[in-house]
C-alpha positions as CSV (number, residue, x, y, z in Angstrom):
1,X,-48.4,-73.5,-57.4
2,X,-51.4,-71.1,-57.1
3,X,-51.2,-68.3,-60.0
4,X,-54.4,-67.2,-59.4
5,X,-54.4,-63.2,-59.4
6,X,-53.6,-61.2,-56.5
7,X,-56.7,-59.2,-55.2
8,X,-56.5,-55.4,-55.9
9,X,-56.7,-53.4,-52.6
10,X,-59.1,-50.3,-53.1
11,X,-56.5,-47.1,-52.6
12,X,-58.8,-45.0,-50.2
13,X,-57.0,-41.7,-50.6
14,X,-57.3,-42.0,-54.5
15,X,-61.1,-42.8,-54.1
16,X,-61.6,-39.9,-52.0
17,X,-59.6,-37.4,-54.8
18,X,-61.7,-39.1,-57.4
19,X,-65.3,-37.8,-55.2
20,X,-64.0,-34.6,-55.1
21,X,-63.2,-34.0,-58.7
22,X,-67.0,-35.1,-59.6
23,X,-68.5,-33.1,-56.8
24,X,-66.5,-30.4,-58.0
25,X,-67.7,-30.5,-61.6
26,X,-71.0,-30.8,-61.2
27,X,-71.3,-27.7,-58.6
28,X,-69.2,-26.1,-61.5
29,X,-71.6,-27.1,-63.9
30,X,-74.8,-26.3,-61.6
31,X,-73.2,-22.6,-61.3
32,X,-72.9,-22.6,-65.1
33,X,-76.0,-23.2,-65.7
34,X,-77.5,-20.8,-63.2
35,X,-75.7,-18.1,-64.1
36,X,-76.7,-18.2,-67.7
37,X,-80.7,-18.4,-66.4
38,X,-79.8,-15.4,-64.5
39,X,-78.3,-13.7,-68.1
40,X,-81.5,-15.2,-70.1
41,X,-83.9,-13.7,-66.9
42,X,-81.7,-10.1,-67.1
43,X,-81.6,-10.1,-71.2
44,X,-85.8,-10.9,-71.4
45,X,-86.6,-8.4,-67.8
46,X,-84.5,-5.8,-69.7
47,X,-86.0,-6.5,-73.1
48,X,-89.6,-5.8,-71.3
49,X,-88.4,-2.9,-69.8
50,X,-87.0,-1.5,-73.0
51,X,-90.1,-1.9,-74.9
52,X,-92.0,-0.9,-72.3
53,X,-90.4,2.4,-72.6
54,X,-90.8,3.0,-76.2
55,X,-94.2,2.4,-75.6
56,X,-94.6,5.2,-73.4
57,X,-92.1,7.5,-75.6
58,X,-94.5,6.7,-78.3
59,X,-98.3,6.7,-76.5
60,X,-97.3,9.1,-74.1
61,X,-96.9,12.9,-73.8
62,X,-94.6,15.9,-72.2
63,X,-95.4,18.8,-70.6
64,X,-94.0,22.3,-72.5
65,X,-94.0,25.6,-71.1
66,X,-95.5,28.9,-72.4
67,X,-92.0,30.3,-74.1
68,X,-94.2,33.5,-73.6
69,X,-96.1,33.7,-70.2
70,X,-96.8,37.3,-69.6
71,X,-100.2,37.1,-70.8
72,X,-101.6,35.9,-67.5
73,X,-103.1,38.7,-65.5
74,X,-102.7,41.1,-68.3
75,X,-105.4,42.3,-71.1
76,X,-104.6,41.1,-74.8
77,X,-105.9,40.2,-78.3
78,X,-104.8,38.8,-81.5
79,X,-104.8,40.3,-84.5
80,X,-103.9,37.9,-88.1
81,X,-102.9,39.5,-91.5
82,X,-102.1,38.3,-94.5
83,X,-100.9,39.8,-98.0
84,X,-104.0,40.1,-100.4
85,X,-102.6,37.2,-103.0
86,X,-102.9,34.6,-100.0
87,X,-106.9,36.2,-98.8
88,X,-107.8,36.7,-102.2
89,X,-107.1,32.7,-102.9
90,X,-107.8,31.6,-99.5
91,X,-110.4,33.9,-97.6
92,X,-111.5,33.6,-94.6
93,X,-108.0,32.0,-93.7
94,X,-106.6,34.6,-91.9
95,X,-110.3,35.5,-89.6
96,X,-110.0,31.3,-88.6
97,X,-106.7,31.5,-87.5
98,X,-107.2,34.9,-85.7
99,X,-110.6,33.3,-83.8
100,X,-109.1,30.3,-82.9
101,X,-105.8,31.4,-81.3
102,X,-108.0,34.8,-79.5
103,X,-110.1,32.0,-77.9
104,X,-107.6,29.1,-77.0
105,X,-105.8,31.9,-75.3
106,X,-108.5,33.0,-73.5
107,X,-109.2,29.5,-72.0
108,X,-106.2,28.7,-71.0
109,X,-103.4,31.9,-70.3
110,X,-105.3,33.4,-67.7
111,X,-105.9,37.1,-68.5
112,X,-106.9,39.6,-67.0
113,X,-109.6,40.6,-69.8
114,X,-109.7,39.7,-73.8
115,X,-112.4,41.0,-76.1
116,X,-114.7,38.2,-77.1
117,X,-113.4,36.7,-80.7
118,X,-116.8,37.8,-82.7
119,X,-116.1,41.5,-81.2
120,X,-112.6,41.4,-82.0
121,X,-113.7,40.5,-85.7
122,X,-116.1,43.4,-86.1
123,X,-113.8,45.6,-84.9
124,X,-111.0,44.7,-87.4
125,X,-113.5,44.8,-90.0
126,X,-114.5,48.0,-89.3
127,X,-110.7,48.8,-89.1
128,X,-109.6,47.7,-92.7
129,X,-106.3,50.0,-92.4
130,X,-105.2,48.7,-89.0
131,X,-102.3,46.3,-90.3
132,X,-101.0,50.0,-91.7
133,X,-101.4,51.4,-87.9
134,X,-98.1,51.7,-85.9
135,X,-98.4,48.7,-83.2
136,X,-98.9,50.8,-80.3
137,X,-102.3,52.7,-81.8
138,X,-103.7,49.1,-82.9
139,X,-103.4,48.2,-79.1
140,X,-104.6,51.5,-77.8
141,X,-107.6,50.9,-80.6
142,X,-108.3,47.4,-78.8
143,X,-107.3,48.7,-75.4
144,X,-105.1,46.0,-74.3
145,X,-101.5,46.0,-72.4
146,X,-100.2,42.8,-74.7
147,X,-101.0,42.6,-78.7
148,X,-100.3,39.4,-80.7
149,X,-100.0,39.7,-84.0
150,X,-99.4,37.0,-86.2
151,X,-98.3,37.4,-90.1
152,X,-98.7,34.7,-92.3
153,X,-96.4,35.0,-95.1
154,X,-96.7,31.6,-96.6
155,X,-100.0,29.9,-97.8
156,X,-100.5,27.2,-100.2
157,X,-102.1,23.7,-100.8
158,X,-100.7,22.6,-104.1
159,X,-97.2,21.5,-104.8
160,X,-95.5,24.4,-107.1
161,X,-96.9,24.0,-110.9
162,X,-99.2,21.0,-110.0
163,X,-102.7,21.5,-108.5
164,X,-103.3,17.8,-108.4
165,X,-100.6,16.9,-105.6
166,X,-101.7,18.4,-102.0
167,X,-98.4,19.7,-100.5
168,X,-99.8,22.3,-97.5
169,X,-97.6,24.6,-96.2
170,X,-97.8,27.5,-94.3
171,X,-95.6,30.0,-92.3
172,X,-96.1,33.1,-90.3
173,X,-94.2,35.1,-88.0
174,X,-95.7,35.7,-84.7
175,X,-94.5,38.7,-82.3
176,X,-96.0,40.2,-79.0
177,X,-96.0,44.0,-78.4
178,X,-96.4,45.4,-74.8
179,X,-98.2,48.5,-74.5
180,X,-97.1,49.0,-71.1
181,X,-93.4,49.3,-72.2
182,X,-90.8,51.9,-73.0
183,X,-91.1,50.4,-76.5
184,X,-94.2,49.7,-77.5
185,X,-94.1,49.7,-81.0
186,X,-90.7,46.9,-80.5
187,X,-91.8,43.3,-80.7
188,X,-91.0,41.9,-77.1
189,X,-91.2,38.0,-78.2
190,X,-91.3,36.5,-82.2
191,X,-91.5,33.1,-83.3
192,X,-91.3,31.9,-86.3
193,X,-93.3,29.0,-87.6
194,X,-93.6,27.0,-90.6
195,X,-96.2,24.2,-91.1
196,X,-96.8,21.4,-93.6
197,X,-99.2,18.5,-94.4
198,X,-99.5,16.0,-95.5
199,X,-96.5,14.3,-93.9
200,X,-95.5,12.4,-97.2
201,X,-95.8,13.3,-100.2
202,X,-97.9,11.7,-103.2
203,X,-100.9,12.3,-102.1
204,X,-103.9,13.5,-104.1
205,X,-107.0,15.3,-104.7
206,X,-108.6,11.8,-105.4
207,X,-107.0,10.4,-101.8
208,X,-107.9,13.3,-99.9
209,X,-110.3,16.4,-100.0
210,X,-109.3,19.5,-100.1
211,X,-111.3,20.8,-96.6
212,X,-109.8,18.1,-95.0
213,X,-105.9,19.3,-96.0
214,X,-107.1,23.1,-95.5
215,X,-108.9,21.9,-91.7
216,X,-105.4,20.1,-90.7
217,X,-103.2,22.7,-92.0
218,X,-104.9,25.8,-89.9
219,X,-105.1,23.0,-86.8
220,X,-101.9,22.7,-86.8
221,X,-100.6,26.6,-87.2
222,X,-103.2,27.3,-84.4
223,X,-102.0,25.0,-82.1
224,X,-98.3,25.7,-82.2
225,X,-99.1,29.3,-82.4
226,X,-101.1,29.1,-79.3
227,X,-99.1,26.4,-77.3
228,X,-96.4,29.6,-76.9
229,X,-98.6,30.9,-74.7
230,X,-99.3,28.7,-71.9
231,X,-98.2,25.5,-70.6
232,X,-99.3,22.4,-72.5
233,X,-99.2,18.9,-72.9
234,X,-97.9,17.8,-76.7
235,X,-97.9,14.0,-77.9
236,X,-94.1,12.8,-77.7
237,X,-94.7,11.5,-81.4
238,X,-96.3,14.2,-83.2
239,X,-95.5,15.0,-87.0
240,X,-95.6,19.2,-86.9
């Protein structure tokens, strides 16, 4: 008697669903696998994009408007005062901070006519009573339609009780009068504005010198006092 084993006939129908099942998995598992390159492409493209755009936030800059525009095509000066404590510790202060803003505005808000900064010195010189003088007769004195006048009512260098530690700090008020107006003795426009440096504190005499904190100090009240006056470009970081 032959008991050799019968030979297995191959089951074609099972063969076929056996193909199927590993075609199937390996598309599912090509599909996997290209979908997370597509999620590791989107996280590093959006990661470059990101800090691309903190860069520019930090490198870059935005364009302000003048909050006060109605210099342009009008005549104007700038007149600076301070109480006698602040000139007769700091002098000269209040004449750098009256130059510098007279001029920038000059350059850049487009009036009709401003007195030369030197002239506009002499005459307030000459003129010792003039921060006494109602608004309107220091305008009709200067003979311009818009008068700036900026008070500074905060000046110092030296944290409170220690003249070794530079804190800088200064504040002022600064209001337009329109000669041309009903009111001209009425402050059309006032700011307010209060500046400090250095931007941390600790710092010395020994670290830094003192005409470097007075020079950054005034910088920095002229150009926010002048920057309400025309349109400007201002550093998207900037400390003051």
């Amino acid at each position: 008697m032959n008991t050799s084993p019968k030979a297995t006939m191959p089951n074609p129908a099972k063969s076929t669903a056996q193909r199927l099942l590993l075609t199937t998995a390996t598309l599912l598992s090509l599909s996997a696998a290209a979908v997370s390159t597509l999620s590791l492409s989107g996280c590093i493209i959006g990661t470059a994009v990101g800090g691309m755009a903190e860069s520019y936030r930090r490198t870059g800059s935005t364009t302000y408007p003048a909050e006060y525009a109605r210099i342009e095509g009008k005549s104007f000066a700038v007149v600076c005062s301070a109480s006698r404590v602040i000139e007769a510790e700091h002098p000269g202060i209040t004449a750098r901070i009256n130059q510098r803003v007279n001029d920038r505005l000059i350059q850049n808000a487009a009036p009709s006519y401003a007195i030369p900064s030197g002239d506009l010195l002499t005459v307030l010189y000459n003129t010792p009573q003039w921060p006494a003088m109602t608004r309107e007769d220091v305008a009709n004195l200067l003979g311009v339609e818009r008068l700036i006048v900026i008070e500074i009512v905060d000046y110092r260098l030296n944290e409170p009780g220690n003249q070794y530690v530079w804190d800088g700090a200064i504040a002022g008020i600064v209001s337009v009068y329109e000669s041309d107006s009903a009111l001209p003795n009425d402050p059309i426009y006032e700011q307010s504005l209060s500046i400090r440096f250095p931007d941390s504190s600790g710092f010395m005499k020994s670290d830094i010198p003192e005409a470097a904190v007075t020079a950054e100090l005034s910088n920095r009240f002229i150009n926010r006092a002048a920057w309400l006056f025309y349109e400007h470009d201002e550093p998207n970081i900037i400390p003051y």
